[in-house]
C-alpha positions as CSV (number, residue, x, y, z in Angstrom):
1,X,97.3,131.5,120.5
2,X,97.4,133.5,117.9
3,X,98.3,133.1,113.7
4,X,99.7,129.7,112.8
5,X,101.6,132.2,110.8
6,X,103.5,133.1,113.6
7,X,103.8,130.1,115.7
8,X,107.5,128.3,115.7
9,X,107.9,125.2,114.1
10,X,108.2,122.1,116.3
11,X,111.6,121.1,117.2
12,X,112.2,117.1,116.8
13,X,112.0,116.3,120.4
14,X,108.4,118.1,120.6
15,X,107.9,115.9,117.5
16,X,108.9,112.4,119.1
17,X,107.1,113.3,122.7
18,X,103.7,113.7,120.5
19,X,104.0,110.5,118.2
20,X,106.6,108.6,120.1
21,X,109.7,107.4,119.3
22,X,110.8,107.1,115.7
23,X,112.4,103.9,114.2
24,X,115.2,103.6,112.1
25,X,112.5,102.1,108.9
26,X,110.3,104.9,109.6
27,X,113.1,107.1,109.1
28,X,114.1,106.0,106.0
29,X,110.1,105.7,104.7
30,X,109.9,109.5,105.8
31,X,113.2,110.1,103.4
32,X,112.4,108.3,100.8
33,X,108.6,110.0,100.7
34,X,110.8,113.5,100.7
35,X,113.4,112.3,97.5
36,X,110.2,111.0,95.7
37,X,108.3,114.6,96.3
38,X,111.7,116.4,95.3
39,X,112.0,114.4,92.0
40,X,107.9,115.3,91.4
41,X,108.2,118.8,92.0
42,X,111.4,119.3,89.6
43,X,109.5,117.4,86.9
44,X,106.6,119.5,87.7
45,X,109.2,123.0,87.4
46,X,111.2,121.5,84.2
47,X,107.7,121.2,82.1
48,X,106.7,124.8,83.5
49,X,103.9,123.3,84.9
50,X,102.1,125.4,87.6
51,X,100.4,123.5,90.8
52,X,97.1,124.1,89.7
53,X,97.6,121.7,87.0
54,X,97.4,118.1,87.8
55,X,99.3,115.0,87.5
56,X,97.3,111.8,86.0
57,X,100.0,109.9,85.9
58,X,103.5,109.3,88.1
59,X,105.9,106.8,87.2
60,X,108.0,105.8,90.1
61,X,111.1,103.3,89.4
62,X,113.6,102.1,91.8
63,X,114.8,99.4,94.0
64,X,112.0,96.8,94.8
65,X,112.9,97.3,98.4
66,X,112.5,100.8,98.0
67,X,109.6,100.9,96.2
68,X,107.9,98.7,99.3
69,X,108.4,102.0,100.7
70,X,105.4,103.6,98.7
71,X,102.6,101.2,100.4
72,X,103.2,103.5,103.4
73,X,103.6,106.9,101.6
74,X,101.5,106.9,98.0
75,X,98.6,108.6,99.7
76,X,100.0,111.4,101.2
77,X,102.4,111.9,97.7
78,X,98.7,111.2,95.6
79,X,97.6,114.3,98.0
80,X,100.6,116.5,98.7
81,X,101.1,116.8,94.6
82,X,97.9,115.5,93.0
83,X,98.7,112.8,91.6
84,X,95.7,110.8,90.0
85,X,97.5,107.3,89.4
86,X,101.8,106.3,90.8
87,X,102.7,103.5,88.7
88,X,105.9,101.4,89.6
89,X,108.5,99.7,88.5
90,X,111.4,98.1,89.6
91,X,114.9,98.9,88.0
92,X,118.7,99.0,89.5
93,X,120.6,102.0,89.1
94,X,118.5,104.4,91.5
95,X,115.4,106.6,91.7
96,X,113.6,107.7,88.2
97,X,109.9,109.9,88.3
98,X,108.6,110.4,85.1
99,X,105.2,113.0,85.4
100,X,101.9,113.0,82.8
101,X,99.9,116.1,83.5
102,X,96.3,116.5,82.7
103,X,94.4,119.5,82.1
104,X,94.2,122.2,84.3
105,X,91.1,123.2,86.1
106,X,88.7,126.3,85.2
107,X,88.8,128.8,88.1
């Protein structure tokens, strides 16, 4: 009851009793949907860009078995940042996001 403002966040044991218990893969999807937000949002603060501006374009490279990881999580990054389009490519040598932003919207 009450403001969602207000109300405590949910530990990870309230967490697991409403979805179940979390595997080891689903783990590592949820922290690899986190590092690709983190990279998005510095590219986002690095060009000065504010939220209300979108992103057309988000170029994702990385492992190939990490990438995999983005058939499970590209929606809810499209969403979370929006993102029009997440290209990908696979590369060694770790993680790289490269942002496009588009125009930003009249208020």
């Amino acid at each position: 009851t009450g403001s969602v403002h207000r109300t405590a966040w949910p530990t990870r044991q309230e967490l697991v009793s409403a979805i179940g218990s979390v595997g080891d893969e689903a783990l590592a999807t949820w922290s690899y949907a986190r590092e690709v937000l983190v990279e998005v949002r510095k590219r986002r603060s690095e060009a000065k860009q504010p939220l209300k501006v979108p992103i057309v374009r988000a170029a994702i490279a990385d492992a190939p078995e990490r990438l995999g990881r983005l058939d499970a999580i590209e929606a809810d990054l499209r969403s979370a940042m929006r993102i029009d389009a997440i290209a990908r490519s696979p590369r060694s040598g770790g993680l790289s996001v490269e942002v496009a932003f588009g125009a930003a919207e009249s208020a």
